[in-house]
N, C-alpha and C positions, 0 to 999 in steps of 0.2 A: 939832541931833542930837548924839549922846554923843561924835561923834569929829569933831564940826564947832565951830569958835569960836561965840561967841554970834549968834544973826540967824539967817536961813533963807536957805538955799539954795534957787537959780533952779529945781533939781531939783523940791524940796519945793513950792515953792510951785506949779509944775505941777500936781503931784499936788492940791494942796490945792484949786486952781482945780476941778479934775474929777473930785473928791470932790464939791464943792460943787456941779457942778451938774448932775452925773449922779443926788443924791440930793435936788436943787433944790426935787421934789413931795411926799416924803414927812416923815412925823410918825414918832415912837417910840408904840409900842402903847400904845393907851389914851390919848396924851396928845397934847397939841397943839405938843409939843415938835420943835422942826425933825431929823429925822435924822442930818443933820451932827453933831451933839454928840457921836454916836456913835461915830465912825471918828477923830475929832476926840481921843476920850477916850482910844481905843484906841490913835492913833500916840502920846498923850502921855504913858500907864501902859509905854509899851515904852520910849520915852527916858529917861523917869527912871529904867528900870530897867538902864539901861546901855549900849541896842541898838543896833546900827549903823543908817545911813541906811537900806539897803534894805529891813531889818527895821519902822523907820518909817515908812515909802512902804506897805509893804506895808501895815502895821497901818491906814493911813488910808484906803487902797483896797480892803479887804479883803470889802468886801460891795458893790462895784460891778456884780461880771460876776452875784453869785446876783441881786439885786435891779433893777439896770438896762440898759439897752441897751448898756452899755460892753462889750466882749469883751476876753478874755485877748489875744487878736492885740494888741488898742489899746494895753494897756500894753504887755505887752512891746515892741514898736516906741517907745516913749516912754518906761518905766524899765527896761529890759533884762529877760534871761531869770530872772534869781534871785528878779525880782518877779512876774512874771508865774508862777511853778512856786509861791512861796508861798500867792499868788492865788486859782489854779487849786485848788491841796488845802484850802482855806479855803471854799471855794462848795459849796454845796450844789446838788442838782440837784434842782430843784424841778419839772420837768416832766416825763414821760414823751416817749417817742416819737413819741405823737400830740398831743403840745402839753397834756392832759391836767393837772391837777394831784396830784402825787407823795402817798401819804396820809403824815402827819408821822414814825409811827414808821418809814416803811422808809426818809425821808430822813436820819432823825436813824440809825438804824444805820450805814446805809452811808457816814456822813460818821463814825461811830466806827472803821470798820475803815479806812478811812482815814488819819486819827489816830494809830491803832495803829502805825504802818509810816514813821509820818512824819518827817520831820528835828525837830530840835531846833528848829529857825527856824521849823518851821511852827507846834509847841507852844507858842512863847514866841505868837504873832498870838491863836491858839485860847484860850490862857490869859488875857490881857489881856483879847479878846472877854466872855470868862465871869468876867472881875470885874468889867468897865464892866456887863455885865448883870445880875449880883448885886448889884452898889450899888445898879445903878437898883430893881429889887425890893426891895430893904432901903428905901430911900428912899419910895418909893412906899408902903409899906405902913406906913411911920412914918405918914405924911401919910393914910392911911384910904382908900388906893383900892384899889377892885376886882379885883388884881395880877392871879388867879390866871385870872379870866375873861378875858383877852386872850387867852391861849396856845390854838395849835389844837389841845392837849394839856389832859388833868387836872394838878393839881396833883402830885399822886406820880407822872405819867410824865415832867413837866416836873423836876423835883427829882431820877426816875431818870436823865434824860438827863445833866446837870451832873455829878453821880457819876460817872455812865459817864465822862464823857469829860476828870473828872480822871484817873481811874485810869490813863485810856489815855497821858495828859501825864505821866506821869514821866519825870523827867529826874535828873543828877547836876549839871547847871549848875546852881549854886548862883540865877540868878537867875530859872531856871522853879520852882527848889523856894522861892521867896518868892512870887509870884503864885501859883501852888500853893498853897502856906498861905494866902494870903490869902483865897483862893476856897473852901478847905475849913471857913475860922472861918466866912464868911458863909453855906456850906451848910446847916453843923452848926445852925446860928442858924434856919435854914427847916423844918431834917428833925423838929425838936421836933414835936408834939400841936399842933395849930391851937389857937390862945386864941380 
């Protein structure tokens, strides 16, 4: 981590353990690619961009509680409360009250006004998230796959959502307005005319 010598920590590696195998069954949309890669991508675009350990604990764990059976209690008992608060603002709430499935846009608003409100620590996870996710779409559509059919979304509400929730990531730390930029060149590269 940024403020740790070379090698991983007992901390990290925990985490990396229950990353690995809370997201053990799943694949990246559309592909056959292990999910790990993901969280994997994530704690690793926040270290090189400078971030502390909690901040890369977080970014590794960051789709645990929406995705699997892990709960915010588990980490926090295991990397304390500044991971579990990042955590927690990072999850979408994909269920209803009656166990139901949430429809995508009132998920994806309500994790924007969330967002909006949020610390700097949470922007920097949320930003990292949506450049590992825009490569992977830049990538994938080099290569001629079906990108845009994955998403429980259309294409322009999937491309509104990213928007959206740059605008709502502004920050003055010079190291959210670089994954910032970076996520807005690859935007800008998708909001073109379809070829």
């Amino acid at each position: 981590m940024a403020d740790h010598p070379p090698g991983l920590t007992l901390r990290f590696e925990r985490a990396l353990r229950l990353a690995a195998t809370g997201h053990r069954d799943q694949v990246r949309k559309g592909t056959g690619i292990p999910y790990i890669e993901h969280p994997v991508a994530v704690a690793f675009i926040l270290d090189r961009a400078g971030f502390d350990e909690d901040l890369v604990i977080a970014g590794l764990l960051h789709d645990l509680v929406e995705d699997t059976d892990v709960t915010l209690d588990q980490i926090r008992q295991e990397f304390g409360g500044a991971v579990a608060l990042i955590v927690g603002v990072c999850s979408e709430v994909k269920l209803d009250a009656e166990g139901n499935k949430r429809p995508w846009i009132d998920r994806k608003r309500d994790h924007l006004a969330e967002v909006i409100h949020a610390t700097d620590e949470v922007r920097a996870v949320v930003l990292a998230d949506k450049l590992h996710n825009l490569t992977c779409i830049r990538l994938d559509l080099l290569d001629g796959n079906p990108v845009w059919e994955t998403f429980n979304a259309g294409r322009d509400q999937v491309l509104w959502y990213y928007g959206a929730m740059l605008e709502a990531c502004r920050s003055e730390d010079a190291r959210l307005v670089g994954l910032r930029d970076q996520c807005s060149a690859l935007l800008a590269d998708f909001s073109a005319p379809e070829r």
